[in-house]
C-alpha positions as CSV (number, residue, x, y, z in Angstrom):
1,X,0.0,0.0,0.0
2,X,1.5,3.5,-0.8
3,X,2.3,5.4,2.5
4,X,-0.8,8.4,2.8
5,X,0.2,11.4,1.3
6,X,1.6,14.2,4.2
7,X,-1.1,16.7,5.6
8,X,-0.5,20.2,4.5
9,X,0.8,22.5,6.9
10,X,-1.8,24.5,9.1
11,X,-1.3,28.2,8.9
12,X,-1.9,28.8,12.1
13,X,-1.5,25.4,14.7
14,X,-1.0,27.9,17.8
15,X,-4.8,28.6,17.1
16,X,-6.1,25.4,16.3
17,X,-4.1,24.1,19.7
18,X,-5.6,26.9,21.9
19,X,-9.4,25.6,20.6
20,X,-8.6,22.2,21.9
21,X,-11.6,21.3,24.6
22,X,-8.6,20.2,26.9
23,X,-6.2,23.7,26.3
24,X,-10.1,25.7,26.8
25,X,-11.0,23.8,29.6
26,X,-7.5,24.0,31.4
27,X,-7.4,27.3,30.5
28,X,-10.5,29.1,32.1
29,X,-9.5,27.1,35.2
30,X,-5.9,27.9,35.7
31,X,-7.6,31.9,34.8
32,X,-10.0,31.6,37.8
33,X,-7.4,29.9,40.3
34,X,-5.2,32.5,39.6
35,X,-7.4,35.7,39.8
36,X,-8.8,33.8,42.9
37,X,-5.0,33.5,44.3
38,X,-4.4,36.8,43.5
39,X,-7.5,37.9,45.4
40,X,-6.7,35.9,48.6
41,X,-3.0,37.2,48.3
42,X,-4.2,40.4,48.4
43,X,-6.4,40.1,51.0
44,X,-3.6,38.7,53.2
45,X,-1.3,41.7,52.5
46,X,-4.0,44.3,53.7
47,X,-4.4,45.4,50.3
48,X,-8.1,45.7,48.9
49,X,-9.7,43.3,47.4
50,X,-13.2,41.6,47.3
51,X,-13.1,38.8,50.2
52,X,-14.2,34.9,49.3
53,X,-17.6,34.2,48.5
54,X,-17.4,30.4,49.7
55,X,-18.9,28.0,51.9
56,X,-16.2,28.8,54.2
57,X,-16.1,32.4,54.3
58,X,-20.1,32.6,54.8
59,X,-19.4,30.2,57.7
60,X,-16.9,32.3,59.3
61,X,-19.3,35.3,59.1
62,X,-22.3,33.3,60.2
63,X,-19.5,32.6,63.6
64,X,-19.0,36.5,63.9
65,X,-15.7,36.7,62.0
66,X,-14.6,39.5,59.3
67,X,-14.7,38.1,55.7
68,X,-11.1,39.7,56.0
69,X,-9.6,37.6,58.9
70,X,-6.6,35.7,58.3
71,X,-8.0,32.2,59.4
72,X,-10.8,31.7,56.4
73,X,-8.2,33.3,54.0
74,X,-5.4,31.0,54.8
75,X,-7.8,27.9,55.0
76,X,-9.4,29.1,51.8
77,X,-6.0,29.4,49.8
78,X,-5.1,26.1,50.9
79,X,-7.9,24.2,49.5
80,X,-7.5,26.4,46.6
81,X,-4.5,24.5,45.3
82,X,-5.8,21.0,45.3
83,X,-9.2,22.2,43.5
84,X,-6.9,23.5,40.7
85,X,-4.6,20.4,40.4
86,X,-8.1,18.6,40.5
87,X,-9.5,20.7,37.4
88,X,-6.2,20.2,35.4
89,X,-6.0,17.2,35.7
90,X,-9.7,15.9,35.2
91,X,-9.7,17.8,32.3
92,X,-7.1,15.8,30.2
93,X,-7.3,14.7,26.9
94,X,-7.9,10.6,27.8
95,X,-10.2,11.9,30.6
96,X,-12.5,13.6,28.0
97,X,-12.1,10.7,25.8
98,X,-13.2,8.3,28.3
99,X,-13.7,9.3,31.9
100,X,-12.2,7.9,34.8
101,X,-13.1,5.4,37.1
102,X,-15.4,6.5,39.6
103,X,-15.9,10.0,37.7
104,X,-18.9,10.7,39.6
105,X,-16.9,10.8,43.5
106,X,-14.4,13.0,41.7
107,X,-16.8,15.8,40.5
108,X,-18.7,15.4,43.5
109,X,-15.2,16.2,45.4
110,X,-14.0,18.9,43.0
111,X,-17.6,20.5,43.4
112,X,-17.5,20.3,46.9
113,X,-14.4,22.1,47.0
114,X,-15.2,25.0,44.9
115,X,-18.8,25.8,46.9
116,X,-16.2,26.0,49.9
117,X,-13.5,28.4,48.6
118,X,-15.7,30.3,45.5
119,X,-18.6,29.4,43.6
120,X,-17.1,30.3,40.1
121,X,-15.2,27.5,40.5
122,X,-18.2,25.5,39.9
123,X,-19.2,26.5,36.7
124,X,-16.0,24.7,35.6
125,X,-17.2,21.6,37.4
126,X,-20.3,21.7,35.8
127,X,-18.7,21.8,32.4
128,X,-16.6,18.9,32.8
129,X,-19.6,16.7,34.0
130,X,-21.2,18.0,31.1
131,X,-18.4,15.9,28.7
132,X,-18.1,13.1,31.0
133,X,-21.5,12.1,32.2
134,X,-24.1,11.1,30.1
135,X,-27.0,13.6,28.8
136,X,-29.1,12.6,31.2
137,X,-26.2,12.4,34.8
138,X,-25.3,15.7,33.2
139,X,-28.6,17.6,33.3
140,X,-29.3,16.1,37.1
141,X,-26.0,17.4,37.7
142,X,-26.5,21.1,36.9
143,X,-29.8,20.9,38.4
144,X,-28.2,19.5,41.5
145,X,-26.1,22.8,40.8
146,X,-28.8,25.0,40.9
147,X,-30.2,23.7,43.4
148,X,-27.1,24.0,45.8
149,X,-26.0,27.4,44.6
150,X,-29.8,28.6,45.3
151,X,-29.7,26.9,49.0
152,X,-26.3,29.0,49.9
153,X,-28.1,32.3,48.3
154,X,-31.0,31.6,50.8
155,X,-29.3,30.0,54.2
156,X,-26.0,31.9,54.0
157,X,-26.0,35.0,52.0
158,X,-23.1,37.5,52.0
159,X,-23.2,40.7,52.7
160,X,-24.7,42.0,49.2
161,X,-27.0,39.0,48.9
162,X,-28.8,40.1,52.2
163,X,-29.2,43.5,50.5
164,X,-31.0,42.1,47.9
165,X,-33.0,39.6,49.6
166,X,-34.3,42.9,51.9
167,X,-36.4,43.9,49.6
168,X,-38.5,40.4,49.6
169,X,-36.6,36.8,49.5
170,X,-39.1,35.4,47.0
171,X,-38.6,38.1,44.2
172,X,-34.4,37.7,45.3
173,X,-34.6,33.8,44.8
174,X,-36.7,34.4,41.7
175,X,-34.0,36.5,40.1
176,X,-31.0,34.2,41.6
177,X,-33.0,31.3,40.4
178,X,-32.8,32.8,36.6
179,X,-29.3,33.5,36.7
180,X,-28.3,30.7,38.3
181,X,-29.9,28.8,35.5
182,X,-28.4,30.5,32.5
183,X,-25.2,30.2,34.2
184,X,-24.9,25.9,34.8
185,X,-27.1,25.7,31.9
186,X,-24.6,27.2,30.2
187,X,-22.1,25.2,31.3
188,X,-24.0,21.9,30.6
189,X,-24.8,23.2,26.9
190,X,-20.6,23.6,26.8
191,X,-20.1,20.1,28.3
192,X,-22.4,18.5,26.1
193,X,-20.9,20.3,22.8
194,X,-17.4,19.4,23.9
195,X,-18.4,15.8,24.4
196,X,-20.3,15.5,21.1
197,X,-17.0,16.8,19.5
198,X,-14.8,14.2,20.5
199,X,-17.1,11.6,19.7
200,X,-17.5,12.7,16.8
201,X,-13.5,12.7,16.4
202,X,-13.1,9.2,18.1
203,X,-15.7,8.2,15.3
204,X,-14.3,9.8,12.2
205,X,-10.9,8.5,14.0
206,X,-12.4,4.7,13.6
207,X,-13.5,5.5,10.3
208,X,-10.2,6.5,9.1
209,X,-8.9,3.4,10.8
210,X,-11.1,1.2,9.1
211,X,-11.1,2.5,5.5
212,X,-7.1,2.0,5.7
213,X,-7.5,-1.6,7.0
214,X,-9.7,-2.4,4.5
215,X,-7.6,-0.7,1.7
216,X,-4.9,-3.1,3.1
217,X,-7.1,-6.0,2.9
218,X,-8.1,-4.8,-1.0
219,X,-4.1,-4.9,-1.9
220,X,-4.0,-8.6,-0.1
221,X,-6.9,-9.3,-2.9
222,X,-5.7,-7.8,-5.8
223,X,-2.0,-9.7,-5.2
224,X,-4.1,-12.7,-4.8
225,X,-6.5,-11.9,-8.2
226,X,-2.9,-11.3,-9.9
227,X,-1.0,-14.5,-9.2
228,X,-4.3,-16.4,-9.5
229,X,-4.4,-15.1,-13.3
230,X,-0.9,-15.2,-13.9
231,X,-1.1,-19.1,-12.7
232,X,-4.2,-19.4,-15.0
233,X,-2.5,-18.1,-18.0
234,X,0.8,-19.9,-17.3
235,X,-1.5,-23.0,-17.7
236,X,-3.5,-21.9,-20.7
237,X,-1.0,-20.9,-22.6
238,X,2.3,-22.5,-22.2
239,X,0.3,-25.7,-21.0
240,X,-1.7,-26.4,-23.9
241,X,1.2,-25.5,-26.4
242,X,3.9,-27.6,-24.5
243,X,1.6,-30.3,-24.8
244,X,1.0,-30.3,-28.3
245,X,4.3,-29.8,-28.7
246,X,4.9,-33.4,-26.8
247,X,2.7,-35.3,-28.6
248,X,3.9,-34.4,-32.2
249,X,7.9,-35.2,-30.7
250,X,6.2,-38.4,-30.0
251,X,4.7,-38.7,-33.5
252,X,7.9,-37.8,-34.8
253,X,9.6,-40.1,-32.6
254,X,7.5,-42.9,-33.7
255,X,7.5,-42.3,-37.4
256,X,11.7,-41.9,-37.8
257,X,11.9,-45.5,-35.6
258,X,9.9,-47.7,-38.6
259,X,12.0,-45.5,-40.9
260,X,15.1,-46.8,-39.6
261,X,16.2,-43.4,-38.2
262,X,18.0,-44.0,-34.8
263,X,20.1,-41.0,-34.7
264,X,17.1,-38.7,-35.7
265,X,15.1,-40.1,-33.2
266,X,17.4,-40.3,-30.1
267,X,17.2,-36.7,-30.9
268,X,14.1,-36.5,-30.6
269,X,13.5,-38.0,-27.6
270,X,16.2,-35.9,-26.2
271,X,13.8,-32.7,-27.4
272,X,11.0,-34.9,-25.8
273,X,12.1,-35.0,-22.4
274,X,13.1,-31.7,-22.4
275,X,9.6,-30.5,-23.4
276,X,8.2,-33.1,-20.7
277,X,10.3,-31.4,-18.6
278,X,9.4,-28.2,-18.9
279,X,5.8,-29.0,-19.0
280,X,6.4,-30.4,-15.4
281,X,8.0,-27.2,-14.5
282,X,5.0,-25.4,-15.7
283,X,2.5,-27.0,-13.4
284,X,4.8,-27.2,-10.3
285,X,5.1,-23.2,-10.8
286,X,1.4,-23.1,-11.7
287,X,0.4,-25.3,-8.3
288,X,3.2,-23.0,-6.4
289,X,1.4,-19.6,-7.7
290,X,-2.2,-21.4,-6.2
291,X,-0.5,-21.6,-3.3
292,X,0.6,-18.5,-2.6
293,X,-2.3,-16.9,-3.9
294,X,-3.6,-16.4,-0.4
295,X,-4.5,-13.4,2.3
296,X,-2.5,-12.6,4.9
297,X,-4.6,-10.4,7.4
298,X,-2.2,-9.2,9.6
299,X,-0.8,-6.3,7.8
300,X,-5.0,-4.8,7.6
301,X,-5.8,-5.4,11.9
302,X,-2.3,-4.3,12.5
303,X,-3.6,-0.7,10.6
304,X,-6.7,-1.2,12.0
305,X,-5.4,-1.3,15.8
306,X,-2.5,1.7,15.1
307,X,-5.1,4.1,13.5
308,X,-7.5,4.6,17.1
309,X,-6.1,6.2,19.7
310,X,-8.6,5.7,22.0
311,X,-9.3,3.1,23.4
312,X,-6.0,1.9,23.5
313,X,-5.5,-1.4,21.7
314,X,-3.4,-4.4,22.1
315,X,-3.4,-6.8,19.2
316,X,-2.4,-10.1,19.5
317,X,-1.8,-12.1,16.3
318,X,-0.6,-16.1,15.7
319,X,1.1,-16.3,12.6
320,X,-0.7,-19.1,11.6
321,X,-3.8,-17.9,12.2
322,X,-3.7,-15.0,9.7
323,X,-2.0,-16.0,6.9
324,X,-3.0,-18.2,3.8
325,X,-6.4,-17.3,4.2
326,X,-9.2,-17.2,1.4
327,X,-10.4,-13.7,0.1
328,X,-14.1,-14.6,1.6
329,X,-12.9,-15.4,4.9
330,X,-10.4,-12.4,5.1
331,X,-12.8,-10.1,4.1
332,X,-15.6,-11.4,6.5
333,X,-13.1,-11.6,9.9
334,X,-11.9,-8.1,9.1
335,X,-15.4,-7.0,8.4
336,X,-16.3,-8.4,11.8
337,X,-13.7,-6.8,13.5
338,X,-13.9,-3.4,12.7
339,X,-17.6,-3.4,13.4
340,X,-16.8,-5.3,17.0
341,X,-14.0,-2.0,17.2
342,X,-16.4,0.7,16.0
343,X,-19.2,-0.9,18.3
344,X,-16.8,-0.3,21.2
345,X,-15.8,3.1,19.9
346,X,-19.1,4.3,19.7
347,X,-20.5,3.4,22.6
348,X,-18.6,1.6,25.0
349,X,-16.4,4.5,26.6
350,X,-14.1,2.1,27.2
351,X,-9.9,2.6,28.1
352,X,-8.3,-0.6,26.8
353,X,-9.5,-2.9,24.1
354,X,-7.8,-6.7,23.5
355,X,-7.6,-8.3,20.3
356,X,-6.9,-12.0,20.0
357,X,-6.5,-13.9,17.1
358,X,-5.3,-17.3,16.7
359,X,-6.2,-21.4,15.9
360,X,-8.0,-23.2,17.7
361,X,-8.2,-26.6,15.9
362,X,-9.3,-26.6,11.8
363,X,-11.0,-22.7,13.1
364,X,-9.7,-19.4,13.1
365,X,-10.8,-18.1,16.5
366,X,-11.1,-14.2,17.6
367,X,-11.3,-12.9,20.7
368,X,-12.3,-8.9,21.3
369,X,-12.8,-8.1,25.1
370,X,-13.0,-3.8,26.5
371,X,-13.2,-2.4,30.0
372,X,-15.9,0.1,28.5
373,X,-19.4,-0.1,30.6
374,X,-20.9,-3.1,28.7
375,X,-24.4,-3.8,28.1
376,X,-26.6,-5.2,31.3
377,X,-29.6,-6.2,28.8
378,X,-27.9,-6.9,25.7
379,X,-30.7,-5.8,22.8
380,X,-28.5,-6.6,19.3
381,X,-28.6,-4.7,17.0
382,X,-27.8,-4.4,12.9
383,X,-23.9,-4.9,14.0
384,X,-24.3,-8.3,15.8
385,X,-26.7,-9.4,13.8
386,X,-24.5,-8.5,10.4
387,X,-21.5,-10.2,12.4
388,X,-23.4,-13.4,12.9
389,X,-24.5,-13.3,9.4
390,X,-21.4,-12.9,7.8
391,X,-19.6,-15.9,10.3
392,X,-22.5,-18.5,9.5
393,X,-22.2,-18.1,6.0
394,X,-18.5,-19.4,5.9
395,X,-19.7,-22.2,8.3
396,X,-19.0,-19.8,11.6
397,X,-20.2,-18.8,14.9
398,X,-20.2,-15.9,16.8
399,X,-20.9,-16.0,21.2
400,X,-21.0,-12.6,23.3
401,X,-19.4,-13.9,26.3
402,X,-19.8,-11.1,28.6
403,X,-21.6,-8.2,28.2
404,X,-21.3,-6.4,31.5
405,X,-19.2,-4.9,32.8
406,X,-17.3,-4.6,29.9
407,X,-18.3,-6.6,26.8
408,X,-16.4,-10.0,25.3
409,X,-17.1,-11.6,22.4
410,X,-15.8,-14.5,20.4
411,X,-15.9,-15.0,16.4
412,X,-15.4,-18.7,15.0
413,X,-14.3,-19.3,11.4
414,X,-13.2,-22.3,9.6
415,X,-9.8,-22.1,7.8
416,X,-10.8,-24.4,4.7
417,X,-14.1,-22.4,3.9
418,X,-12.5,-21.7,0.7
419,X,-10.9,-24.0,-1.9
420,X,-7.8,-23.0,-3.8
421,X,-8.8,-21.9,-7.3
């Protein structure tokens, strides 16, 4: 296959770097830790500056202390730091791809954290559960939001809050209520736009991945569709025309012996065997050309597995398993794996993927197991179903052997489906 031809330079990669979701997301929270820091610093050096609007300010105020004391400050900028190495981290590139384990406790942590040392911070939270949830854990947890940020505004209001809510706590809520909606709703809308994004990436990334293992697979047929024709033409030709050519040397041969021709025909026989010979030759090249005229398949799941970055894939291939293999069953086993990968793409969320491929008697057997979240009542769909299809019709099987948590499934093919042309 020819190597793909180079991408052409982009103009301006600073800019297409800064639009990453990670580089955006990293960004606005390293913007807010730091005019936060700056605030607290401030605050601690006497200078003027507005005093933290968190959990544990309002708590210290609700005990009789300044907003400006040292102790709340302090406390504030120390819990400050891991809620920033929290964001940052949450919000890396394999973390948006597929979230961690227990990704729930985290942004239940992180949110926690930024209530107590600034509410702003929360916004942020919200956004990242926004890519990482699903549509549904994502909207109850910006409601949750809304509902938390509105409990604070009501139980422990600052200073400016209680200003507002003087002039009637219903009509204050009512307006707090609104903002406070716009604001996590806006940050759901940006989680959920980031999310679709990289699935849609992870998706055309698959797709890319697939069209190049099956252009690999299409150069494994057309070798085989060239040395089948070239044995076929070897045959044909040369074949028929050595063989005629042997039985008039035998004619010959036969005729010069009752004419009492023995030097003539010793040398005839001699050109006799040699066209015997070389008819032999003929076939055995012929039979070797059938022979090779197979598909090796490791070449097309090897570009298969290097073109997806996520989940990660390990491939594990028996020599013996993926070479000399008919064009049908080639084409059917990659067929089923790349749906079996773009099934798991799609909508597994899984980290790691396994391929295994080796023999298992007379059958080529397949083995494709992910840590994604599996299905608890499997419903099959077109994929399976065009799987199974595809396996039975070469005399296959194909057995989900676990479907949560995770999802494993095994493909059975006979070698000999296919007989040499």
């Amino acid at each position: 296959m020819p190597p793909l031809p180079p991408h052409p330079p982009t103009a301006r990669p600073w800019l297409d770097r800064l639009v990453e979701p990670t580089v955006a997301l990293r960004g606005v929270a390293l913007a807010l830790v730091l005019l936060e820091l700056r605030a607290a610093l401030a605050a601690l050096t006497g200078a003027a500056a507005e005093p933290f609007d968190g959990l544990i300010n309002q708590l210290w105020q609700l005990g009789g202390g300044d907003a400006r004391d040292r102790a709340p400050l302090l406390l504030s900028l120390a819990l400050m730091l891991p809620t920033g190495w929290g964001l940052w981290r949450l919000a890396r590139q394999q973390h948006i791809d597929t979230p961690p384990a227990h990704v729930w406790l985290w942004l239940l942590a992180l949110d926690l954290l930024a209530f107590a040392v600034t509410p702003a911070l929360a916004f942020i939270v919200t956004v990242l559960a926004g890519v990482m949830l699903s549509a549904r854990a994502a909207l109850a947890f910006a409601a949750l939001q809304v509902l938390l940020a509105l409990g604070l505004y009501a139980l422990l209001p600052s200073e400016a809050q209680r200003q507002e809510q003087s002039l009637g706590l219903m009509p204050a809520l009512f307006t707090q209520g609104l903002w406070m909606v716009a604001l996590y709703g806006l940050g759901f809308g940006l989680g959920r736009l980031t999310a679709s994004q990289a699935d849609k990436r992870r998706w055309l990334q698959a797709m890319l991945a697939e069209r190049l293992s099956a252009e690999q697979l299409h150069d494994e047929q057309l070798r085989y569709s060239e040395r089948l024709g070239l044995a076929r033409e070897l045959h044909d030709l040369m074949g028929h025309h050595l063989t005629a050519l042997n039985l008039q040397l035998q004619l010959g041969e036969a005729l010069l012996a009752r004419a009492q021709g023995p030097a003539a025909a010793g040398a005839l026989a001699k050109a006799r065997g040699v066209a015997e010979q070389l008819l032999a030759d003929v076939r055995e090249a012929v039979s070797l050309q059938r022979e090779q005229a197979r598909i090796d398949l490791s070449a097309a799941l090897q570009t298969l597995a290097q073109g997806i970055d996520t989940p990660r894939i390990a491939l594990s291939l028996d020599p013996e398993a993926v070479r000399d293999l008919g064009p049908r069953t080639a084409h059917a086993l990659l067929r089923c794996v790349q749906e079996a990968v773009t099934n798991c793409v799609r909508h597994a969320r899984a980290r790691h993927l396994s391929i295994e491929v080796r023999t298992d008697g007379t059958e080529v057997l397949i083995r494709i197991d992910d840590d994604g979240q599996g299905q608890p009542k499997l419903k099959p769909g077109n994929g399976l179903t065009g799987m199974r299809e595809r396996l039975t019709e070469l005399g296959g099987s194909l057995s989900v052997l676990r479907q949560h948590p995770g999802f494993l499934i095994e493909m059975r093919c006979p070698r000999d489906t296919e007989t040499h042309a």
